[in-house]
C-alpha positions in Angstrom: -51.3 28.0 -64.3 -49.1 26.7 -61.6 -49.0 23.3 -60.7 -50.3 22.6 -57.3 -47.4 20.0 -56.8 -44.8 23.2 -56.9 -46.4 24.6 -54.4 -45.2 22.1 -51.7 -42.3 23.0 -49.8 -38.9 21.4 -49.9 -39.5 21.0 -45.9 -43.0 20.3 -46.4 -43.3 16.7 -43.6 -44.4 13.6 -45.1 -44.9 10.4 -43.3 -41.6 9.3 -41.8 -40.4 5.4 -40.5 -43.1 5.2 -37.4 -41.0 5.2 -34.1 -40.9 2.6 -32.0 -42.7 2.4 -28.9 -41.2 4.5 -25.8 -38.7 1.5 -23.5 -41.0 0.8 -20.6 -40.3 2.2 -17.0 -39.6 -1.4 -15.4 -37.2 -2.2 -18.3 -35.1 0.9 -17.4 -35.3 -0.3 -13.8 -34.3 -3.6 -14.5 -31.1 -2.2 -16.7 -30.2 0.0 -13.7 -30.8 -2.6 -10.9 -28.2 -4.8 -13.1 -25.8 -2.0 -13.5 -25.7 -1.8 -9.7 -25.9 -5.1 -9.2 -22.5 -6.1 -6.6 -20.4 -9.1 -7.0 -21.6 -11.4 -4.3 -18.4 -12.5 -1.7 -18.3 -15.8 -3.0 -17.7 -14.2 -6.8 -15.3 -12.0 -5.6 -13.2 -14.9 -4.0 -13.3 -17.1 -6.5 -12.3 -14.3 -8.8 -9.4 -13.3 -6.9 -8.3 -16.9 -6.5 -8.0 -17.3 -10.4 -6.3 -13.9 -10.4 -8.6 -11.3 -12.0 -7.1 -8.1 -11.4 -10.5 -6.3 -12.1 -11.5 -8.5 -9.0 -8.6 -8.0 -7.0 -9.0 -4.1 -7.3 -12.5 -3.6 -6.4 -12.1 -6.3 -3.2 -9.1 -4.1 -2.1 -11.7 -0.6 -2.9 -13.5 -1.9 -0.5 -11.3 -2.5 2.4 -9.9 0.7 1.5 -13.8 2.0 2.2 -14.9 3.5 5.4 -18.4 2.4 4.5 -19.5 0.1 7.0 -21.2 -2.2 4.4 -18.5 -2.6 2.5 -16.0 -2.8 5.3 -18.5 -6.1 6.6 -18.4 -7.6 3.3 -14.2 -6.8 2.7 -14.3 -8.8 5.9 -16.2 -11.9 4.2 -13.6 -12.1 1.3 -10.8 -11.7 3.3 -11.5 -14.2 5.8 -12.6 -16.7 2.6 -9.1 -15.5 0.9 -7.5 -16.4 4.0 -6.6 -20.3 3.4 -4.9 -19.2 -0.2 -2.6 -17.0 1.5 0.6 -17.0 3.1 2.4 -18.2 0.1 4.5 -14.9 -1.5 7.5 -13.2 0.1 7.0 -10.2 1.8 9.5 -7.1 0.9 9.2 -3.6 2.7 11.2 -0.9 0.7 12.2 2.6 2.1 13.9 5.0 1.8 13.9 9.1 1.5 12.6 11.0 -1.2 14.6 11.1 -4.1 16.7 8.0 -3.1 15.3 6.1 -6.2 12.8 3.7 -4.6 10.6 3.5 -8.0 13.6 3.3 -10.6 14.8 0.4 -7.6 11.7 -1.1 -7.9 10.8 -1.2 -11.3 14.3 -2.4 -12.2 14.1 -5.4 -9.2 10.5 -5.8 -10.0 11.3 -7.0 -13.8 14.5 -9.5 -12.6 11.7 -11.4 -10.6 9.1 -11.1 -13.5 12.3 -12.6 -16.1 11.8 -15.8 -13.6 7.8 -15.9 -14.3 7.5 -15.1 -10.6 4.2 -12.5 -10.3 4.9 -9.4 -8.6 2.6 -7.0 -6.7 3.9 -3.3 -5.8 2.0 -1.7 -2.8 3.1 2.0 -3.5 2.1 3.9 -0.3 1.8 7.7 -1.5 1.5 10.7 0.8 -1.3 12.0 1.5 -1.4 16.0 2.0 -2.1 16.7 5.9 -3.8 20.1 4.6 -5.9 19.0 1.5 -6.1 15.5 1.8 -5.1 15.0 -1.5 -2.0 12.2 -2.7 -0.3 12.1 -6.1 -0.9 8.5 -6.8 1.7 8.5 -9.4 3.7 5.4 -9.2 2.1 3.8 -12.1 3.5 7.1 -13.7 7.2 6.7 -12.6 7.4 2.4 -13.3 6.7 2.8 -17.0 8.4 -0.2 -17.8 7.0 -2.4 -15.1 3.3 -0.8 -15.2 3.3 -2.5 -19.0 4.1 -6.5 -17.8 1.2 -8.7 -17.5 2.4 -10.5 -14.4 2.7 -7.3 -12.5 0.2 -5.3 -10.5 0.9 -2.2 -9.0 -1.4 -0.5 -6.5 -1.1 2.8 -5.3 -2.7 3.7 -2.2 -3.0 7.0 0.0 -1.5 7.1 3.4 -4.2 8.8 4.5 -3.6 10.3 8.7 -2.4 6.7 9.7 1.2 6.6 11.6 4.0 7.6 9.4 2.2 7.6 5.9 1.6 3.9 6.1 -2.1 2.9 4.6 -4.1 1.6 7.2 -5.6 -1.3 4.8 -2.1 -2.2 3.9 -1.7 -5.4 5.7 -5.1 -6.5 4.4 -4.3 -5.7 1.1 -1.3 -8.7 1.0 -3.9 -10.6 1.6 -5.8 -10.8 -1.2 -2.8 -10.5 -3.6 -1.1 -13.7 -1.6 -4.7 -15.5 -2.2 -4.3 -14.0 -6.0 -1.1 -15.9 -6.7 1.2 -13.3 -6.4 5.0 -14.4 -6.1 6.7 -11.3 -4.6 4.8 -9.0 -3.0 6.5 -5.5 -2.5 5.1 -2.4 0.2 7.0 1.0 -1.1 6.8 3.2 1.7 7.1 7.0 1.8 9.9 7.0 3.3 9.2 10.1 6.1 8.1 9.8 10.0 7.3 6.1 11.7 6.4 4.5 8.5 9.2 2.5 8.6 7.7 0.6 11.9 5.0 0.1 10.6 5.9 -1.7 7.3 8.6 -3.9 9.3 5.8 -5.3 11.2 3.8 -6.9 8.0 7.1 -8.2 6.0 9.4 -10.9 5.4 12.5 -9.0 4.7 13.0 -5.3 5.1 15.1 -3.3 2.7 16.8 0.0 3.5 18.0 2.3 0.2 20.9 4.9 0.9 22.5 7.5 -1.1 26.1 8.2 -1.5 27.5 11.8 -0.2 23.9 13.0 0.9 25.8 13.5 4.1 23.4 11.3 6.4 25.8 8.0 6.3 26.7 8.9 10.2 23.2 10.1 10.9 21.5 6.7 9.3 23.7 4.9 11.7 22.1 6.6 14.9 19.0 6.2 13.3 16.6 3.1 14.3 15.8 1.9 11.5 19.1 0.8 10.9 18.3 -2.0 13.2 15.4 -3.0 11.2 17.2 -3.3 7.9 18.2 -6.7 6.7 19.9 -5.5 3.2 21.3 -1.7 3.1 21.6 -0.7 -1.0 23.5 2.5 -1.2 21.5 3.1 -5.2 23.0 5.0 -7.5 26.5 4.0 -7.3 27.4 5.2 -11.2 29.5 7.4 -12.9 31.6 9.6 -10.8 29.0 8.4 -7.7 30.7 4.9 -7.8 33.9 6.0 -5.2 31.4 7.5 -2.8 29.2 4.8 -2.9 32.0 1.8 -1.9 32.9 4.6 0.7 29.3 5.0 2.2 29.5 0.8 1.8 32.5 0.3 3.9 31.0 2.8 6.5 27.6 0.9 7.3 29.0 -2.5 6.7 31.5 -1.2 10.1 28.3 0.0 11.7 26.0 -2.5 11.2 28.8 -5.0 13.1 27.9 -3.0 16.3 24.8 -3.9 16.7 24.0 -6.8 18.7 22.9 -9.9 16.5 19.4 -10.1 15.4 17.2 -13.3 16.6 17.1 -14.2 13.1 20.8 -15.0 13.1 20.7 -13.4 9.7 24.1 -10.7 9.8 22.8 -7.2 7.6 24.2 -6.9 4.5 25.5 -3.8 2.5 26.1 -3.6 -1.4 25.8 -1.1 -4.2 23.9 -0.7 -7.5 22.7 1.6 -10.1 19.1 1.1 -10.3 18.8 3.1 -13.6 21.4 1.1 -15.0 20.5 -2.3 -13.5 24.1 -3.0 -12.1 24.1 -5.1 -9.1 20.5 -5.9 -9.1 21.8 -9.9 -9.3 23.4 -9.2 -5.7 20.8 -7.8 -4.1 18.4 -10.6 -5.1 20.9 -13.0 -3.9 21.1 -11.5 -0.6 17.3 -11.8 -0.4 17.7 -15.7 -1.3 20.4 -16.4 1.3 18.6 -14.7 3.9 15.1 -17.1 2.9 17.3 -20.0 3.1 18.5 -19.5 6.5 15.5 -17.9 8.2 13.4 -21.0 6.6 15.6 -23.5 8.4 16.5 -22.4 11.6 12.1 -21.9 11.8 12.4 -17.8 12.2 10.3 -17.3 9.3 7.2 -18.9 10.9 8.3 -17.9 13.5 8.3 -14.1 12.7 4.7 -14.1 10.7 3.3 -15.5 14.2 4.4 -13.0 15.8 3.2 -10.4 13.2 -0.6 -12.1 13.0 -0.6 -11.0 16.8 0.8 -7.8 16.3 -1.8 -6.7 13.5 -4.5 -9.0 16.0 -3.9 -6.2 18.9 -3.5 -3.5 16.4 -6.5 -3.8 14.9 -8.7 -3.7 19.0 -6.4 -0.6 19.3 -7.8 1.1 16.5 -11.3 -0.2 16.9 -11.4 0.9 20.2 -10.2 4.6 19.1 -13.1 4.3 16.7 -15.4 3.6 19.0 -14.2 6.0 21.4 -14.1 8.9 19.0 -17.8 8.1 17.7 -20.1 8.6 20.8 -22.3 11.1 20.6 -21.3 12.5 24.3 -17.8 12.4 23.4 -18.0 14.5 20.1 -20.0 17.1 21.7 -17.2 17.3 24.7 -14.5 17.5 22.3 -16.5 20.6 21.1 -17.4 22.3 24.3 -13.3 21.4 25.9 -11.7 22.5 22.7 -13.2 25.9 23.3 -12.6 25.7 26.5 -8.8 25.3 26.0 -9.1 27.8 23.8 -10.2 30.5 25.9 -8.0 29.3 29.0 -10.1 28.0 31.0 -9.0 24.6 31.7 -5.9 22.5 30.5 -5.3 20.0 27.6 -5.0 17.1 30.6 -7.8 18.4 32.6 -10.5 18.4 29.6 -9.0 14.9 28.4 -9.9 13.3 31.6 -13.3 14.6 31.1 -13.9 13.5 28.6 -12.6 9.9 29.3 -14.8 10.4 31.8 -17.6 11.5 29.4 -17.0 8.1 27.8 -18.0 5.8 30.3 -21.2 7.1 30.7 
C-alpha cells in the first residue's frame, strides 16, 4: 500500500514566509517628491562657496539651460555668487586645430596646481552646424590633469553663438571665481570670431602658433595678433626646434609694428614643447610680469570695468534678439517672407523691413 505522504509532489506549495504588506501609494509619492526635490539658491551658493564640484556643475547646468525657470533661478545664484568673485586670473587660450591647445593646457594646468593654486579649464567644443552635436572630449585628451583634485574641467558646446564661443561662458567664471578657483582657463575652438569674443571676458590672452605650418606671415595680417599678449610657437622639439626660434624671431619683429597697447604691456614671443614640458617656466613668467605691471599702473581694474559693460550691453543685445525672434507675428512672417523669397517675389531687404515692421505691432 502506498503511503499517502509519497504521493505529494516535490513542487507540491506549502505555506511560505507571509509577505509583507504592499508600500503604500503616498510613501512612493513621498520618495519621488524627494528624488525631485531641487537644491534651493541659497544651498546651491553656499555649496559653491565651500567648493563642491557636484554644486558647482549643476548651478552651471542650469545657466547653460534654456528653460526659463531654471535660467530665473541661475540668475539668483549668480547674483548671490557675485560678492565672492573677482578673485582668480582670467586666461583665454587659442589657437587652430591641431596646434596643441589640450597637451598646452594640461601641461600649464599642472605647473599652477604644483603651487596649490586651483585651476578651472572652460573647454569650449564645437558644436556641429548640421547635427547639433559636440565631442565634448577634453576630459578625454587631459588625462593627466582630469585625475588632480584641485582641478575642474568643464566642457561646454558652442552651440550657434559667434565664433564657437558658449554663450554662458562669461557666467560660468562666475561661479568658479565664487568657488575658489585660482586660475581660471577658457580653451577656445580656435575657428571664426571666437577669438573676440573670449578677449572680452579675460585677464590675459594667449595666442599658440606652430612652426613651418606656413601661416607665420599670414598670423601677422591677422587680428588677432593684436589681441595677443604672449605668442607660444608649441612644439618646438626635436628637429621642430630651428623652425620654431625662426617662427620666434619673425613675430617678435612683427609684433614691434604695432602701435603700443593701453596696457603698456609689450607682446611677448617664446617657445616650448608642451608634450615635453620645456619652457612651460617662461611662459608662466611672462603671465607674472604682465600681472605685475597691469596691477600697478591700474589697467587691470581698469580693463574688467570695461568688460562688465561690455557683457552689460551684450547681454540687452541678445535679449532683445530673443524677444524679437519670439513674437508670434514675427514667427509667422518669417514663414510667409521665407517663401516668399523663395519663389521671387520680393527681396531679402524688402521682407526684413516687414517684418521689422511686423514687430512693432
Amino acid at each position: 500500500m502506498t503511503n499517502k505522504k509519497s504521493l505529494k509532489s516535490a513542487l507540491h506549495e506549502v505555506e511560505g514566509i507571509q509577505q509583507p504588506a504592499t508600500t503604500n501609494d503616498s510613501s512612493i509619492k513621498k520618495i519621488k517628491r524627494q528624488r525631485r526635490k531641487q537644491p534651493t539658491e541659497e544651498e546651491f551658493v553656499e555649496k559653491i562657496i565651500e567648493g563642491d564640484i557636484s554644486y558647482l556643475s549643476r548651478a552651471i547646468t542650469l545657466i547653460e539651460s534654456t528653460n526659463s525657470n531654471h535660467q530665473k533661478k541661475a540668475t539668483a545664484i549668480l547674483e548671490q555668487c557675485l560678492p565672492f568673485a573677482n578673485k582668480s586670473v582670467r586666461i583665454g587660450i587659442t589657437g587652430v586645430p591641431g596646434v596643441g591647445k589640450s597637451t598646452f593646457i594640461e601641461a600649464f594646468g599642472k605647473y599652477f596646481t604644483k603651487q596649490n593654486k586651483k585651476v578651472a579649464v572652460l573647454a569650449i567644443d564645437p558644436s556641429s552646424s548640421i547635427n547639433k552635436g559636440s565631442i565634448l572630449g577634453d576630459k578625454t585628451r587631459m588625462e593627466e590633469l582630469v585625475k588632480d583634485q584641485n582641478v575642474y574641467i568643464r566642457p561646454s558646446p558652442s552651440g550657434s553663438s559667434l565664433g564657437g564661443v558658449a554663450q554662458k561662458t562669461r557666467e560660468t567664471i562666475i561661479l568658479c571665481e565664487a568657488a575658489s578657483f585660482d586660475v581660471i582657463f577658457i580653451e577656445t575652438v580656435g575657428v571664426g570670431q571666437s577669438e573676440t569674443a573670449v578677449h572680452s571676458m579675460v585677464d590675459f590672452f594667449l595666442l599658440l602658433k606652430l612652426a613651418g605650418a606656413g601661416d607665420e606671415l599670414q598670423g601677422i595680417k591677422r587680428g588677432i595678433i593684436e589681441m595677443a599678449d604672449a605668442i607660444v610657437i608649441n612644439k618646438a622639439d626635436n628637429d621642430n626646434k630651428k623652425y620654431a626660434e625662426l617662427a620666434k624671431n619673425e613675430f617678435t619683429r612683427a609684433l614691434h609694428l604695432y602701435p603700443p597697447k593701453e596696457s603698456g604691456w609689450q607682446p611677448q614671443v617664446t617657445t616650448c614643447s608642451a608634450i615635453y614640458n620645456e619652457g612651460i617656466d617662461t611662459v608662466y613668467k611672462i603671465i607674472n610680469d604682465y600681472f605685475n605691471l597691469t596691477k600697478s599702473n591700474g589697467y587691470f581694474e581698469k580693463h574688467r570695468n570695461e568688460q562688465n559693460n561690455y557683457w552689460f550691453l551684450e547681454t540687452i543685445n541678445y535679449q532683445l534678439i530673443t524677444n524679437f525672434y519670439n513674437k508670434k507675428r514675427v514667427k509667422e512672417g518669417l514663414k510667409k517672407y521665407k517663401e516668399d523669397i523663395k519663389n521671387l517675389k520680393t527681396t531679402p531687404f524688402k521682407a526684413a523691413q516687414e517684418i521689422l515692421k511686423l514687430s512693432k505691432k
